[in-house]
C-alpha positions as CSV (number, residue, x, y, z in Angstrom):
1,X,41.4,-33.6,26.4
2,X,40.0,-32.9,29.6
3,X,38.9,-30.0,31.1
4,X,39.3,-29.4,35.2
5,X,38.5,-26.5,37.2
6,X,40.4,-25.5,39.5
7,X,39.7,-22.8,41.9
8,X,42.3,-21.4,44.7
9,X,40.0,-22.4,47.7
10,X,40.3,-26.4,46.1
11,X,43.6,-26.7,47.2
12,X,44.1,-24.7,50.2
13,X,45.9,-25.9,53.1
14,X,48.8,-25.1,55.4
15,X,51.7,-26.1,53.3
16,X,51.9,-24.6,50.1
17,X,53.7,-27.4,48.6
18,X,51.3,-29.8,49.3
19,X,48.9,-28.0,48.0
20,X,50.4,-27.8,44.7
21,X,51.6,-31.3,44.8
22,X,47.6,-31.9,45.4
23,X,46.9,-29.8,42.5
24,X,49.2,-31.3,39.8
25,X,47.7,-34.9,40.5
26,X,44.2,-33.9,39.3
27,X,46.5,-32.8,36.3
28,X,47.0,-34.6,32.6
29,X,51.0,-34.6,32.4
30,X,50.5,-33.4,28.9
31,X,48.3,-30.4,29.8
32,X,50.4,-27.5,30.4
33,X,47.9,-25.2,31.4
34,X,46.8,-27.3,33.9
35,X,50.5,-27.9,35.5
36,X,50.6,-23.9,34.9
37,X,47.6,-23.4,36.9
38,X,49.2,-25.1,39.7
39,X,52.2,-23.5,39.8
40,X,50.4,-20.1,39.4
41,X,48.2,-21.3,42.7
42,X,51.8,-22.0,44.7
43,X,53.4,-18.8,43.3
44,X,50.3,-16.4,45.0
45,X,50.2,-18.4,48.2
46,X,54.0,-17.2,48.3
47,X,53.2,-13.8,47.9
């Protein structure tokens, strides 16, 4: 299984959706935590 790291700054950009859209494609679609990650990422841009 891979590993990634992900960092908030990675994936910054003006539309949050796109950003996590961005993020999920560097993902495995069996690795939750990595899809988690993501949504975590889009979640605090929101806030």
């Amino acid at each position: 299984m891979k590993k990634y790291d992900f960092n908030e700054s990675n994936f910054v950009s003006n539309d949050p959706v796109e950003s996590y859209f961005e993020c999920i494609s560097f993902c495995d679609i069996t690795d939750g935590v990595c899809i988690s990650k993501c949504v975590q990422i889009l979640r605090d841009y929101e806030s």
